[in-house]
C-alpha positions, 0 to 999 in steps of 0.5 A, a space after each residue: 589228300 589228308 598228310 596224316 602223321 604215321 609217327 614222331 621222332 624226337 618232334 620230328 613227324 613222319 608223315 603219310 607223304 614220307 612214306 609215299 616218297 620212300 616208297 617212289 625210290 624202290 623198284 616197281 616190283 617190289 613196289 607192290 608189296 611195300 603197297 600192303 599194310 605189311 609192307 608199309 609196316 615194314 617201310 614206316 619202321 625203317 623210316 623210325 630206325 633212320 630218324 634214330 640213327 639221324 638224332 644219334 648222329 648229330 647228338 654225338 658231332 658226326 657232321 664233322 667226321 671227315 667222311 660226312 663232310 666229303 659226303 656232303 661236298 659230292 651230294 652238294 657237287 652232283 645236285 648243282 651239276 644236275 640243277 645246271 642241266 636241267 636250265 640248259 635243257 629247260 628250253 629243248 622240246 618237241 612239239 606236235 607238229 615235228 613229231 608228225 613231220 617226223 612220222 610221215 617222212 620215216 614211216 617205214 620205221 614204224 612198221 608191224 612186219 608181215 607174219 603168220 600164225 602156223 601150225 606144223 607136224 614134223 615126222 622123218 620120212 616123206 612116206 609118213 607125211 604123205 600118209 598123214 597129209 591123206 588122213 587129214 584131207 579125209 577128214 582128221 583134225 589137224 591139231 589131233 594128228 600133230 598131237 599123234 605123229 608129230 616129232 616136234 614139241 609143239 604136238 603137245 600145242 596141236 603143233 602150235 608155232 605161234 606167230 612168226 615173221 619172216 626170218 624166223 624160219 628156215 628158207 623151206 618152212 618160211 616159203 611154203 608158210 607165206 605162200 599158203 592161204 588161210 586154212 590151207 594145209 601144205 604139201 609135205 616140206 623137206 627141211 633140214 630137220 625132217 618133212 613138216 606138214 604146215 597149217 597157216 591160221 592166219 596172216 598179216 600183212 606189212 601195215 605202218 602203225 598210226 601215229 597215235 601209236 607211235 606218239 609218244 615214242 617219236 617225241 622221246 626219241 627226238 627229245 633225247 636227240 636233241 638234248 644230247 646235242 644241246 649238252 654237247 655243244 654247251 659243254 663245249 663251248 665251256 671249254 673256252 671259258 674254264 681251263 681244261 687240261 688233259 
């Protein structure tokens, strides 16, 4: 890829390079925009102002104001911290096959939890359910009658509840929508918000996610685990060697 020269400051060149590491510092959101023309306008302007600002500083000696110089001495303090990091940690790592050891001895953290996809019509009496559990056994569609009777601002939906898993629900509603089959309409059920009529879409089962899936996450997790222990144990075999008061 071509490094094209954006602007010159002062001989100094701004380049295409520049702008795209300006740019990596921003949030991802605000990314997008900065992506644009206007955007990278806008960015390659404010690259010119601190070049300016920069030629400014040095031209008039504000490299030895106490507060540059106390500046500079932390930036200098944090990058040699985080460059000792690094080569302590340079040797940690994860490999493949821990990776799937790990997976097959903790499967069962890795589970997609058993759910339903639902549909309900909530009225107040057991007398209006019954009566609308009638209508839709002869023949009215669920979703038009959620839509009439329901109470719930889900009728707008057709009574639409969406996919939940157990926990979710109160005790009632969560019994009778796990023991229904696919396309079977309950029985009203009494809860503490009225009588619910309940439709289940579809279910799912507990199944464990491949280790495909998981990959990635198993590896940082373990990773990160073992880069905290590193540190812990190098820090602190530092303390014998550099005086540490309290």
């Amino acid at each position: 890829m071509e490094n094209k020269i954006l602007a010159t400051v002062n001989d100094r060149e701004i380049t295409e390079r520049d702008l795209m590491f300006s740019l990596s510092k921003f949030p991802r959101d605000r990314q997008q925009f900065l992506m644009s023309e206007e955007g990278k306008k806008q960015l390659l302007d404010q690259l010119i102002s601190f070049e300016l600002l920069y030629n400014y500083g040095k031209d008039n000696g504000l490299e030895k104001e106490q507060y540059y110089i106390e500046n500079v001495e932390n930036a200098k303090r944090e990058i040699l911290t985080q460059t000792a990091i690094n080569k302590m940690l340079a040797d940690v790592d994860v490999t493949d096959e821990e990776a799937k050891a790990y997976y097959d001895v903790n499967g069962h953290l890795f589970k997609n939890e058993e759910s339903v996809t639902a549909r309900h019509i909530l009225v107040d009496t057991l007398e209006q359910a019954e009566d609308i559990k009638n209508k839709i056994d002869n023949g009215m569609n669920f979703e038009m009658a959620a839509l009439q009777y329901s109470s719930c601002p889900s009728k707008e939906q057709g009574g639409n509840l969406g996919s939940f898993t157990r926990g979710r629900m109160v005790p009632e509603f969560e019994k009778a929508a796990f023991e229904l089959a696919v396309g079977e309409v309950s029985e009203p059920v009494q809860t503490q918000f009225g009588y619910h009529i309940i439709k289940v879409e579809e279910k799912s089962q507990d199944t464990v996610k491949p280790f495909e899936e998981v990959y990635g996450l198993i590896k940082r997790e373990l990773l990160n685990e073992r880069q905290s222990y590193k540190y812990m144990e190098f820090t602190e075999g530092l303390k014998n060697q550099y005086k540490v008061e309290y």
